[in-house]
Backbone as a printed PyTorch tensor [residue, N CA C, xyz], in Angstrom:
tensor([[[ 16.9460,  83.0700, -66.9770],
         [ 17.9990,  82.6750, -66.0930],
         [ 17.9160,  83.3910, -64.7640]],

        [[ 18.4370,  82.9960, -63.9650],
         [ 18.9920,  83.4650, -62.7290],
         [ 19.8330,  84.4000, -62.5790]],

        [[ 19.2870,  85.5710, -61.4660],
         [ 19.9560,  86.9410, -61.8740],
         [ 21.2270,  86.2960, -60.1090]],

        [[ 22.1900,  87.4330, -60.0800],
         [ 22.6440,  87.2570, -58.6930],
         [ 21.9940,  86.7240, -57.5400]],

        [[ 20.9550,  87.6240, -57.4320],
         [ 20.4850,  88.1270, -56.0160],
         [ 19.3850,  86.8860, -56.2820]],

        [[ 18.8400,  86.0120, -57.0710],
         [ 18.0450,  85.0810, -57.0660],
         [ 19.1840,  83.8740, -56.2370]],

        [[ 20.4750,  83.7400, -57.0720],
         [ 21.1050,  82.6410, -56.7050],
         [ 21.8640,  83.2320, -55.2380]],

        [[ 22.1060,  84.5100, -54.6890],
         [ 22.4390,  84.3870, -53.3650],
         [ 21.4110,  83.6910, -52.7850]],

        [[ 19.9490,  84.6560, -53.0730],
         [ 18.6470,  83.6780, -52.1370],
         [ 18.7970,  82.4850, -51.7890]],

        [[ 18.7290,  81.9900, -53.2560],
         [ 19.2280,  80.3410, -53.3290],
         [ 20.3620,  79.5820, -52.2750]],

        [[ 21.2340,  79.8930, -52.6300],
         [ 22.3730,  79.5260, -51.6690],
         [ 22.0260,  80.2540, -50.0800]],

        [[ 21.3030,  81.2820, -49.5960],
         [ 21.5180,  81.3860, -48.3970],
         [ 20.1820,  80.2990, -47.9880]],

        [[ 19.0920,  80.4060, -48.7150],
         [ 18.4680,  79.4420, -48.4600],
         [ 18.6560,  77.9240, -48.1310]],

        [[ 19.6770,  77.4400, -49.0700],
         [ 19.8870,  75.9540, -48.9010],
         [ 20.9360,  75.9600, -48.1300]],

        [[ 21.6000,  76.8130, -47.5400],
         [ 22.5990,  76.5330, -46.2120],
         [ 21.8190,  76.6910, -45.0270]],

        [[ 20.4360,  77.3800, -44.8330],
         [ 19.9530,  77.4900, -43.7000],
         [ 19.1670,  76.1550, -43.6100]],

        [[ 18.8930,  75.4780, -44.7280],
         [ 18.3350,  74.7850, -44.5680],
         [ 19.1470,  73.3080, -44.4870]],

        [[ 20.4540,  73.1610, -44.7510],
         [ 21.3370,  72.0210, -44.6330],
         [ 21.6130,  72.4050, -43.4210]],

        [[ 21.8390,  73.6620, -42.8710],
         [ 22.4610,  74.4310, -41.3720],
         [ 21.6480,  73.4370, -40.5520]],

        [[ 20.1180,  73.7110, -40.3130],
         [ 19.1780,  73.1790, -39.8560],
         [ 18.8350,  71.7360, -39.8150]],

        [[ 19.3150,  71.1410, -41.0930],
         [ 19.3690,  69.5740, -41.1330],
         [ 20.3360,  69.0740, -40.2760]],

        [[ 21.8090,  69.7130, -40.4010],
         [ 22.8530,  69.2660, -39.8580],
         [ 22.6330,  69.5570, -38.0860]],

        [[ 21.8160,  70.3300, -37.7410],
         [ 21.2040,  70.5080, -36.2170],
         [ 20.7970,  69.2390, -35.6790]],

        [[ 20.2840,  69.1710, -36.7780],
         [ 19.0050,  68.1410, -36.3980],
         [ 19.6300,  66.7060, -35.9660]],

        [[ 20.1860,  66.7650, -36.8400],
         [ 21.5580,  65.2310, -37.4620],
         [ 21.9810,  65.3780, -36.1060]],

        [[ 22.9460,  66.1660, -36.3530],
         [ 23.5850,  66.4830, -34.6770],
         [ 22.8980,  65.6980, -33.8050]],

        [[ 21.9150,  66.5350, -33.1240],
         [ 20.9420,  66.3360, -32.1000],
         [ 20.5340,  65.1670, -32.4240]],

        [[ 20.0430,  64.3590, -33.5820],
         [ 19.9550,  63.0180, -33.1130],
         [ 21.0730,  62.0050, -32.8860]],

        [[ 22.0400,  62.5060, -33.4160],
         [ 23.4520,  61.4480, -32.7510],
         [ 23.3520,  61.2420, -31.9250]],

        [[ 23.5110,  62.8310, -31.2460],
         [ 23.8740,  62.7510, -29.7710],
         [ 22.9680,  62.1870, -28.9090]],

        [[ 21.2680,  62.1960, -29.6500],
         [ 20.4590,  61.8360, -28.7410],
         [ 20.8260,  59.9900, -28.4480]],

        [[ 20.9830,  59.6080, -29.4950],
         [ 21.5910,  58.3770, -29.8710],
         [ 22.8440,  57.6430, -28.8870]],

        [[ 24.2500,  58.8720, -28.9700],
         [ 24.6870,  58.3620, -28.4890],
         [ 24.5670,  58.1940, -26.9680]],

        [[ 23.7530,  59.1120, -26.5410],
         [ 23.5550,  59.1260, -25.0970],
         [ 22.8140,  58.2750, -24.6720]],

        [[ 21.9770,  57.2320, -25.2580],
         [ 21.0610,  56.1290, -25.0350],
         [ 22.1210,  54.9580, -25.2530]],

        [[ 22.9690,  55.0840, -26.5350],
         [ 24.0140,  54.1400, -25.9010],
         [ 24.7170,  53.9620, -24.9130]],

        [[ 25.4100,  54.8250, -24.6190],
         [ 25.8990,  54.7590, -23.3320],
         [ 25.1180,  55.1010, -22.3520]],

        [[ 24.0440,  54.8920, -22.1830],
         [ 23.1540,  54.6820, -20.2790],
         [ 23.3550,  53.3180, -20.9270]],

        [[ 22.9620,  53.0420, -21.9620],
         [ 22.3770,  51.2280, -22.3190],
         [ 23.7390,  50.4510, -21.7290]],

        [[ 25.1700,  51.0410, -22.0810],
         [ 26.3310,  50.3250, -21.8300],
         [ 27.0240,  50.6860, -20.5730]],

        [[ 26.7070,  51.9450, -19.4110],
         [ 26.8990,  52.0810, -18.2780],
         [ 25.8880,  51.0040, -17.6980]],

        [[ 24.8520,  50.6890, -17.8550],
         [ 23.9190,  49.8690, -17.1710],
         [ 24.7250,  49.0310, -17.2830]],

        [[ 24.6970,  48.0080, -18.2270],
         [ 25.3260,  46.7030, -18.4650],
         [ 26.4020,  46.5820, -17.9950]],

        [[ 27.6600,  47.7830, -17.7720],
         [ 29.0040,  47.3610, -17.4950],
         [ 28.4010,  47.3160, -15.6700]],

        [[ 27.5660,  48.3310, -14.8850],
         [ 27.2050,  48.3000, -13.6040],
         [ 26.7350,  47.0510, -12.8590]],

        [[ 25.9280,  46.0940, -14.4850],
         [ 25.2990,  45.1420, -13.9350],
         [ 26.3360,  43.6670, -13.6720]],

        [[ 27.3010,  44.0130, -14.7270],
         [ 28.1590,  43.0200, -14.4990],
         [ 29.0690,  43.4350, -13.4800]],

        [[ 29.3490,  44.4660, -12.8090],
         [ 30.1790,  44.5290, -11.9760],
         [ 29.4510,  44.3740, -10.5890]],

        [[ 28.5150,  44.4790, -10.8050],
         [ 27.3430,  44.2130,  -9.4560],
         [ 27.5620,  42.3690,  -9.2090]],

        [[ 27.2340,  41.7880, -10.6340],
         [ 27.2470,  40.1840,  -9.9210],
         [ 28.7160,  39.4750, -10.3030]],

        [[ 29.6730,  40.2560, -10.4790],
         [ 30.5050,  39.6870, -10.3870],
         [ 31.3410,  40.3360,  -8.8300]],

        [[ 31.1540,  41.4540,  -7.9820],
         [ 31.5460,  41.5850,  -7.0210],
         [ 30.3760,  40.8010,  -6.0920]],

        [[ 29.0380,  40.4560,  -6.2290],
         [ 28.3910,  39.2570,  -5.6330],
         [ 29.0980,  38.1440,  -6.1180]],

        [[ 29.5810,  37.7170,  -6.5900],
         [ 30.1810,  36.4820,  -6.6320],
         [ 31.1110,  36.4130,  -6.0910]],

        [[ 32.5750,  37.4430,  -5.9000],
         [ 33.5030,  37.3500,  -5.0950],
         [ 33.1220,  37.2350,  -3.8640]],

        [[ 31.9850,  38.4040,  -3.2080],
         [ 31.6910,  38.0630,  -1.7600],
         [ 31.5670,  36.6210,  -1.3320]],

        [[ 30.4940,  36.0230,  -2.3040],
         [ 30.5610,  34.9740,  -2.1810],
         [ 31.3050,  33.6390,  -1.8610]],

        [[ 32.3940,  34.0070,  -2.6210],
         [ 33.6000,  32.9890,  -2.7720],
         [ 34.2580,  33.2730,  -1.3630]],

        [[ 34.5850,  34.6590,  -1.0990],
         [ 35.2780,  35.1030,  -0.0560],
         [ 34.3680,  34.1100,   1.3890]],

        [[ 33.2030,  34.5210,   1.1180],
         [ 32.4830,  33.8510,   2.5090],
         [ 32.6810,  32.5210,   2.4390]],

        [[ 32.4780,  31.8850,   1.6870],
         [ 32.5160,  30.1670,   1.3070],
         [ 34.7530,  30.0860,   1.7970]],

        [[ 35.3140,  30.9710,   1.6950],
         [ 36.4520,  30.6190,   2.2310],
         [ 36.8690,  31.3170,   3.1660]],

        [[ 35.8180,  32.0010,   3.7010],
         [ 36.3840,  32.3800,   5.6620],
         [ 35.6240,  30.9360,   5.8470]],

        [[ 34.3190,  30.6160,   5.5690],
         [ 33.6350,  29.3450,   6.3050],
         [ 34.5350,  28.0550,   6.3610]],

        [[ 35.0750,  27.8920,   5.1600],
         [ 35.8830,  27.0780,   5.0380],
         [ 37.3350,  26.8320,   6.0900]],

        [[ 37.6530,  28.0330,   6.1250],
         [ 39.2070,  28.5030,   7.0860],
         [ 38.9190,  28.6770,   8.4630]],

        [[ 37.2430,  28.6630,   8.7330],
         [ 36.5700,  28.6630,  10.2550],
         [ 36.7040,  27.3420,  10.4960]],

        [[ 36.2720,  26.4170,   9.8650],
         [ 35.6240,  25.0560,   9.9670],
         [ 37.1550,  24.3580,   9.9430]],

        [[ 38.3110,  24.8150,   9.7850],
         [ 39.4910,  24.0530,   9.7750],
         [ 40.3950,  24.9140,  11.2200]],

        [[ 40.2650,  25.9470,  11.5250],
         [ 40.3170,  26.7380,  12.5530],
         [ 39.7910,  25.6110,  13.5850]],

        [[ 38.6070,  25.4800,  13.8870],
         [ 37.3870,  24.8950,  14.7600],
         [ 37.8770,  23.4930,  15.3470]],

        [[ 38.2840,  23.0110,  14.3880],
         [ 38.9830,  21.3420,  14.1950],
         [ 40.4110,  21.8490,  15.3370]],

        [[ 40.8960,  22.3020,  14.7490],
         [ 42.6030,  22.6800,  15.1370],
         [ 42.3120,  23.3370,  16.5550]],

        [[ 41.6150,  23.9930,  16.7840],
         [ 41.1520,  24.2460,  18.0100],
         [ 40.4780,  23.0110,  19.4540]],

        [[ 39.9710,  22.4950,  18.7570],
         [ 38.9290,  21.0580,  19.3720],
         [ 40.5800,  20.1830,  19.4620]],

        [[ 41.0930,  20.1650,  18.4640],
         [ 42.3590,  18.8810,  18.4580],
         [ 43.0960,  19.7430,  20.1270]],

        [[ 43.2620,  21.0680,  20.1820],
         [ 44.3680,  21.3000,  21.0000],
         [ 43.4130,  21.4940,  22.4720]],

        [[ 42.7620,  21.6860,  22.5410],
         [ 41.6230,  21.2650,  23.5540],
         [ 41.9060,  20.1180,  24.1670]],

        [[ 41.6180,  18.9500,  23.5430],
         [ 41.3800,  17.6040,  23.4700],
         [ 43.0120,  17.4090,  24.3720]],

        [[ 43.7720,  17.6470,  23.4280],
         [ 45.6050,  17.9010,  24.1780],
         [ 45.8490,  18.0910,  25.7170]],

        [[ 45.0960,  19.6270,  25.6980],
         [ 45.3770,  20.3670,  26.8580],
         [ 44.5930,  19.3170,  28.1170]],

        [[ 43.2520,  19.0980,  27.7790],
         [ 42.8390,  18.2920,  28.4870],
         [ 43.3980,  17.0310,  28.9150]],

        [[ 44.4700,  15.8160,  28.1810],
         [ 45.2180,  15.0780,  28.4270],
         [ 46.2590,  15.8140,  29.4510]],

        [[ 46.7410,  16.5520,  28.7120],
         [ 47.5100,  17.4370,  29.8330],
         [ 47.5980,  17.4450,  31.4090]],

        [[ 46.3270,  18.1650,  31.2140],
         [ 45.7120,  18.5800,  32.7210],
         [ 45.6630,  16.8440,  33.8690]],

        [[ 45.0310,  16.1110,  32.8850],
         [ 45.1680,  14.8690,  33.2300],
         [ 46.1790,  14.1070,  33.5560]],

        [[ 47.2540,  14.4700,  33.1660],
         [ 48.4400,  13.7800,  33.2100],
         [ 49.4000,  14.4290,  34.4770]],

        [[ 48.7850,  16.0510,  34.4140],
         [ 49.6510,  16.8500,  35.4750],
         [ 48.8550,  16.4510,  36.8210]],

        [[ 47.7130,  16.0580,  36.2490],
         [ 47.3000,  15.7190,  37.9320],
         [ 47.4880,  14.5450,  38.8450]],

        [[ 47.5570,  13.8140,  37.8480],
         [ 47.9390,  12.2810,  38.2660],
         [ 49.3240,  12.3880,  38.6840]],

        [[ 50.2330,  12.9540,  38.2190],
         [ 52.0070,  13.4670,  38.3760],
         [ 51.6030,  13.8320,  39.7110]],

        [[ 50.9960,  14.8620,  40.2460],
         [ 51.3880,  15.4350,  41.1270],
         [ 50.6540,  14.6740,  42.3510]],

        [[ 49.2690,  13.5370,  42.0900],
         [ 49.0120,  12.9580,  43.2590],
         [ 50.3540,  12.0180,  43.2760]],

        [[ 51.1390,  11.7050,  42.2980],
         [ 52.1860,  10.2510,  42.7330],
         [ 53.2400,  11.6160,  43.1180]],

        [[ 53.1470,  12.2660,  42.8530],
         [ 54.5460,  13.0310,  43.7250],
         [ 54.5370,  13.3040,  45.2160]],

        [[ 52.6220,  13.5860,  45.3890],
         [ 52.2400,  13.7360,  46.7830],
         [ 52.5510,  11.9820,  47.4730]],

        [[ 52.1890,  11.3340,  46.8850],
         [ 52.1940,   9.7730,  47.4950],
         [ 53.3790,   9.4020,  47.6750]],

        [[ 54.6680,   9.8530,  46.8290],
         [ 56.0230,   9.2790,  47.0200],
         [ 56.3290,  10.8160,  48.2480]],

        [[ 55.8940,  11.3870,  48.5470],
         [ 56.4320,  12.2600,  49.8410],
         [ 55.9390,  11.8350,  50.5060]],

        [[ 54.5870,  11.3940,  50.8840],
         [ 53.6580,  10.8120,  51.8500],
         [ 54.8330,   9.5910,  52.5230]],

        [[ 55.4110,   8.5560,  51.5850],
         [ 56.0440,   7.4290,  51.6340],
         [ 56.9880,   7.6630,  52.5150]],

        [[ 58.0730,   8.5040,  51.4030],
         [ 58.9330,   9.0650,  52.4200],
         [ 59.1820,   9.7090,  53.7150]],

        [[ 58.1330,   9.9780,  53.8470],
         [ 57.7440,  10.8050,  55.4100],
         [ 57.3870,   9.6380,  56.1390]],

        [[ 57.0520,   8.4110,  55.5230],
         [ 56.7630,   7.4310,  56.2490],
         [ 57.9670,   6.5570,  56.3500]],

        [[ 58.5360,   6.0450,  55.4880],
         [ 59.5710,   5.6750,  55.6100],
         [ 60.6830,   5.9820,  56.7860]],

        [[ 61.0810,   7.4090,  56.3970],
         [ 61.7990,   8.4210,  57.6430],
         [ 61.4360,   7.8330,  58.9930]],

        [[ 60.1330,   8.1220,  59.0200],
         [ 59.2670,   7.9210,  60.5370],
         [ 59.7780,   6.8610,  60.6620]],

        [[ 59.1650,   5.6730,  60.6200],
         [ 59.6610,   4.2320,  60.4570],
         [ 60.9430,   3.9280,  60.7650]],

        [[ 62.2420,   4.4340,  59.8470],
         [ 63.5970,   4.2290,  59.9810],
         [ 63.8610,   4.7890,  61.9050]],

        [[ 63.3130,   5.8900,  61.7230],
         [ 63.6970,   6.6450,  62.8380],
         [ 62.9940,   5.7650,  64.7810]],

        [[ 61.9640,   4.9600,  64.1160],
         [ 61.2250,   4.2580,  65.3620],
         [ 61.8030,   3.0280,  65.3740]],

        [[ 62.5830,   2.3810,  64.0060],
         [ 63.0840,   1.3940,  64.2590],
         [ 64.9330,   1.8190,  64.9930]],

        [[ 65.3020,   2.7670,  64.3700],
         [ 66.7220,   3.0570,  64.8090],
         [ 66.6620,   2.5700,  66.5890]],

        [[ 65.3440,   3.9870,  67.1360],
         [ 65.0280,   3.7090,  68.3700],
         [ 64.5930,   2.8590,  68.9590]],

        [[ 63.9960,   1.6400,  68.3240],
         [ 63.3170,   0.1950,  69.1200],
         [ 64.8580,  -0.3530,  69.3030]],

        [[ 65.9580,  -0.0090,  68.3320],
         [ 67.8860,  -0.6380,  68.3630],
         [ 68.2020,  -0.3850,  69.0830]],

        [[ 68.1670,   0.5440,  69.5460],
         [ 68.6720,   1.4110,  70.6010],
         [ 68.0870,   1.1100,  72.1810]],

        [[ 67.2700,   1.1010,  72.1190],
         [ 66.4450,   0.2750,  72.9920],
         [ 66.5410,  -0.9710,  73.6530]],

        [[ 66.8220,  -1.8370,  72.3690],
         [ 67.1260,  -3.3830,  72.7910],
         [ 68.4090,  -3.5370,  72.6910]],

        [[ 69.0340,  -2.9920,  72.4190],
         [ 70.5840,  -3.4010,  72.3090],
         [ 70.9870,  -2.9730,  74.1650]]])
């Protein structure tokens, strides 16, 4: 049989040596888990990479969109202003032409008053 000091051996032996397994164990978890997670930081990076490319995306496709309706609304009030301008100018040659008139008229009244005056 087995005296003490055989079965301390024993037992300090098989704890250094489960000690040492359980190191090991350890160390490969961890080696483990640390390859999982680069594997699942990658993947969550990669989806956040083309899904913020896709928003840019969308975003640009709706400034282009809000340009191209901008552009229109701009051209329409253009188009306006230009009637405008057209309309103020024509106003103001018939405003010049009805003073022109009147200045003629006046004249006129005033050469005929005096041809009355004249012949009477």
């Amino acid at each position: 049989m087995l005296d003490q000091n055989d079965i301390s051996m024993l037992k300090s032996m098989m704890e250094s040596v489960v000690d040492e397994r359980l190191e090991k164990s350890e160390e490969n978890i961890l080696k483990k888990v640390d390859e999982r997670l680069e594997k699942s930081e990658e993947n969550i990076l990669k989806k956040v990479d083309e899904r913020l490319e896709k928003s840019e995306n969308m975003m640009l496709d709706e400034i282009e969109r809000t340009r191209g309706i901008l552009e229109d609304k701009i051209e329409k009030i253009q188009k306006n202003m230009d009637e405008l301008n057209n309309y103020y100018h024509i106003h103001k040659l018939e405003n010049d032409n009805t003073a022109l008139l009147l200045k003629l008229i006046d004249s006129l009244s005033k050469r005929v008053e005096e041809l009355e005056r004249r012949t009477a």
